[in-house]
N, C-alpha and C positions, 0 to 999 in steps of 0.2 A: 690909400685911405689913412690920415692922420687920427689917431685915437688920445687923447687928453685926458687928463684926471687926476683926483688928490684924494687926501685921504688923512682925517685927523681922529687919535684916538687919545681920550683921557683918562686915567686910572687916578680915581676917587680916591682910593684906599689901599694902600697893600703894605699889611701887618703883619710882623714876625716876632712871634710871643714865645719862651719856652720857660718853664718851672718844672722842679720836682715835685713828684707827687706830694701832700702836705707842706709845700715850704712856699708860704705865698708870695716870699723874694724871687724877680722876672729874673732869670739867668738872660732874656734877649727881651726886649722890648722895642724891636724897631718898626717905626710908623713913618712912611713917607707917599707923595705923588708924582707921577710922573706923567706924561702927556711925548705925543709924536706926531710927527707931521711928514707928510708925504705929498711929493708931486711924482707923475708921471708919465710920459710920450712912447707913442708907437705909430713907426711910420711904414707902409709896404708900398711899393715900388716895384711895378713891373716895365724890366726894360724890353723883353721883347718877350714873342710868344714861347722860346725857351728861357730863359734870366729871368729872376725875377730875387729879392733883397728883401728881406725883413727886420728892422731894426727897432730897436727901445731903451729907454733911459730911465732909473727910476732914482730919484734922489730923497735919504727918510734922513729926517733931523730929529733925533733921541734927547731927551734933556738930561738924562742921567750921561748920556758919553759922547754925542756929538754927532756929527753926521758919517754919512756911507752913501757911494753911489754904485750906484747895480748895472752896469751894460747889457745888454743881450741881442746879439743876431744869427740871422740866418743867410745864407746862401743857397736858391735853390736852382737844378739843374732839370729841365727835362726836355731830353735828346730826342725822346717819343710821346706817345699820349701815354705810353704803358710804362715807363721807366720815370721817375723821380731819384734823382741822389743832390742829397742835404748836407750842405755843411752847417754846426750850430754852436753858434759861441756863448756862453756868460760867466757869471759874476755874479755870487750872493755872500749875503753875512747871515750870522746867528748872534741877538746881543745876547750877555749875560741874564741870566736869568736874575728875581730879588734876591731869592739865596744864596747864590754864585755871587752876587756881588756885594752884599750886606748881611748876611748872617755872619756872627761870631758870639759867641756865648762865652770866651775867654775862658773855656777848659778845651774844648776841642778844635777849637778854629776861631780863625783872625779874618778881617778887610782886605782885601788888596785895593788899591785906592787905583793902581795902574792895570786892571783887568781889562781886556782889551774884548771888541765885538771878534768870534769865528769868523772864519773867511773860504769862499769854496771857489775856482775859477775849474770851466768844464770846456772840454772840448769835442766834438762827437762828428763822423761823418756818417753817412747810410746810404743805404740804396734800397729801395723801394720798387716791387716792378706785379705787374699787372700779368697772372698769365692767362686766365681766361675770364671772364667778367664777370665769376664768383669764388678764384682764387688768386690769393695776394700773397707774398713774399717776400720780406723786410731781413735786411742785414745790417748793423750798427753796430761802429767798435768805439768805443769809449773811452777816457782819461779824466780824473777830476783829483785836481790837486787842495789839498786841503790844507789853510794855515794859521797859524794863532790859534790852536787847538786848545778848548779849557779842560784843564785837566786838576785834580787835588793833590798838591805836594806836602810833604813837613816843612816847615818855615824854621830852617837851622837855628835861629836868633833867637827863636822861641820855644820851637817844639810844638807848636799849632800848625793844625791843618789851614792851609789857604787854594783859594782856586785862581791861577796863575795861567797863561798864555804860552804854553811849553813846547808843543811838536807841532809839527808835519807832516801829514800821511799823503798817500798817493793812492789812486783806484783805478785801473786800466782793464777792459774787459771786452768781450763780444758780446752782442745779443741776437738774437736770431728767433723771427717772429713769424708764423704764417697763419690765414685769417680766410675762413670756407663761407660763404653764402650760398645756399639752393632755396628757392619760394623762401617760408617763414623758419627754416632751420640755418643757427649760423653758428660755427664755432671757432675757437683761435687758440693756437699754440705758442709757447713761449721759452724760450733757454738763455738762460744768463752764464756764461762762463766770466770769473774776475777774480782779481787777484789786487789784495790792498796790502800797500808796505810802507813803513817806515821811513819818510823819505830819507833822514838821516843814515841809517843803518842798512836799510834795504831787508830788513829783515818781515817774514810776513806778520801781519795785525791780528792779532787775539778777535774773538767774537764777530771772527767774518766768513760765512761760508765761501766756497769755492765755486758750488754748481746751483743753481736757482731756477727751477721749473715752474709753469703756470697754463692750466689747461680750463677750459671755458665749455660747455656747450648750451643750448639753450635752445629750446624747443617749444612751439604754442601746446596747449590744453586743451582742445575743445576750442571754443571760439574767443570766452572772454579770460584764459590765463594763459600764464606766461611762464615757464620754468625755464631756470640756469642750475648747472652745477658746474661748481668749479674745485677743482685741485693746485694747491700749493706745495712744494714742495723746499728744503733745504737741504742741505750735506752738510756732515757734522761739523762741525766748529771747536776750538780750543778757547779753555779759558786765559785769563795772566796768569793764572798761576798752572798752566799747560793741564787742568781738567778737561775733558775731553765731553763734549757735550751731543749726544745721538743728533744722528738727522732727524726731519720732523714733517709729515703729511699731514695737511691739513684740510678736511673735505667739506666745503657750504652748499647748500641748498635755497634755492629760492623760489617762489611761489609769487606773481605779483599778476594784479588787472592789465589787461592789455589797453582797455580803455576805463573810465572814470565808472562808477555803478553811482548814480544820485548824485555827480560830482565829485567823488570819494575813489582816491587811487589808495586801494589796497596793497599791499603786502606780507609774506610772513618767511620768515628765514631759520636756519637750525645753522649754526656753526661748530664748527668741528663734530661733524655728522657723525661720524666713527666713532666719537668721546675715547681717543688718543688721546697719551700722554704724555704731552710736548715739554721742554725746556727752553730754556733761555738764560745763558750768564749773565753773571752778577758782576757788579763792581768791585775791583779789588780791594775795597775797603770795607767790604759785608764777609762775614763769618760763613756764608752758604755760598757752595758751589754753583748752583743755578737753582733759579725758583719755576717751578712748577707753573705750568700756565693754564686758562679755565679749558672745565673740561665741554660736556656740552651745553650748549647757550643759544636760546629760542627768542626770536625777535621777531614783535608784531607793530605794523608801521601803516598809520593811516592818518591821511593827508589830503587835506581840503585846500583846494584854488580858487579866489575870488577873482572875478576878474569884469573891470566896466565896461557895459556895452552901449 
């Protein structure tokens, strides 16, 4: 089945103002538009009852820096009805952000005119296998190379900060997934072992944990709700400047309609149920080791569907 589509977006407005408090001279006053365009294909392909190919192309044309093109495929394999193994290729970018590529205030930072879009090319295989018709079990090892990293240097010739196109990282890892159904109870397990380096140096990457857990379950109410909890977990991390940042649990709540009440799909959620006191490093160019993240946080979500009959 062939899939087509495009996609154009215009930015009105995007203004970058700074002054000191009482000095109504703009230290930045930059105002510009920009607009993007996007085509894109997806074609799947089944050669036989086990082969089968999924392929796509997405090509975006930025007016601020030019074009990028995206690949993405797959190869799937299944030797039985219970086994699947995947191989999956792609290709993404990150453009520059307005700040990243136009802010300078000529005390702390400059233009770079040659800033370049991020770049990520990934490669993954898996295996996927059925073992009874309400448990599953997923294995996936990963690599994802990363290049044209924007990163903030001092700009020798000046002494201003600029954001320049500097490294290369690399990310290789396992994941290991398993997924239980019985009637209306289902729950799913999750582990991420990885390791992110340097490509240069080889050396391991600041602010990346090593171990990544995620645990799901979800149970009916009564007849018309629906609960999930879920667990997060991370293993500690280092900063740049080798602070050392705790690991971090993080437990959510959710409460939702299983069906519409008057048309109206309810919800309500508590985030970081525990009100844990998580971190996260900072940039090596902030004064603070890691900033504090919220603590507990209650979200209520209701949501109407129109639809013509």
């Amino acid at each position: 089945m062939l899939t087509v589509g495009s996609e154009f977006r215009y930015n009105l407005q995007q203004r970058q103002r700074l002054h000191l408090d009482g000095d109504p001279v703009m230290l930045v006053n930059d105002e510009r538009t920009s607009d993007i365009f996007a085509v894109y294909l997806q074609d799947e392909v089944k050669i036989s009852s086990w082969f089968s190919m999924n392929a796509g192309l997405r090509l975006d044309r930025y007016s601020t820096f030019g074009s990028a093109v995206s690949p993405r495929a797959a190869v799937i394999l299944r030797p039985n009805p219970k086994t699947d193994i995947k191989y999956m290729f792609g290709r993404a970018f990150r453009a520059p952000t307005a700040f990243e590529a136009y802010y300078a205030d000529g005390v702390t930072q400059e233009i770079n005119p040659a800033l370049r879009p991020e770049t990520v090319t990934s490669h993954g295989v898996s295996v996927e296998r059925m073992l009874t018709p309400s448990f599953s079990v997923a294995v996936e090892g990963f690599h994802n190379q990363m290049n044209q990293l924007i990163n903030l240097r001092i700009d020798p010739a000046t002494g201003l900060g600029e954001y320049v196109n500097l490294s290369s990282d690399g990310t290789e890892g396992l994941e290991f997934q398993l997924d239980a159904r019985h009637s209306r109870l289902g729950a799913a397990l999750s582990y991420t072992l990885q390791r992110s380096t340097d490509s240069l140096t080889g050396t391991a990457l600041a602010n990346s944990p090593k171990h990544l857990a995620k645990s799901k379950v979800q149970a009916p109410v009564r007849s018309m709700f629906l609960m999930s909890l879920e667990l997060q977990y991370e293993s500690p991390e280092s900063t740049y400047t080798q602070f050392r940042i705790p690991d971090s649990l993080d437990a959510n709540a959710t409460v939702s309609t299983r069906k519409p009440i008057w048309g109206f799909d309810l919800s309500a959620s508590c985030y970081n149920l525990l009100d844990r006191r998580n971190y996260d490093p900072v940039s090596p160019w902030l004064r603070e080791q890691r900033l504090e993240q919220n603590g507990r946080e209650f979200l209520v979500r209701i949501t109407r569907t129109f639809s013509r009959r």
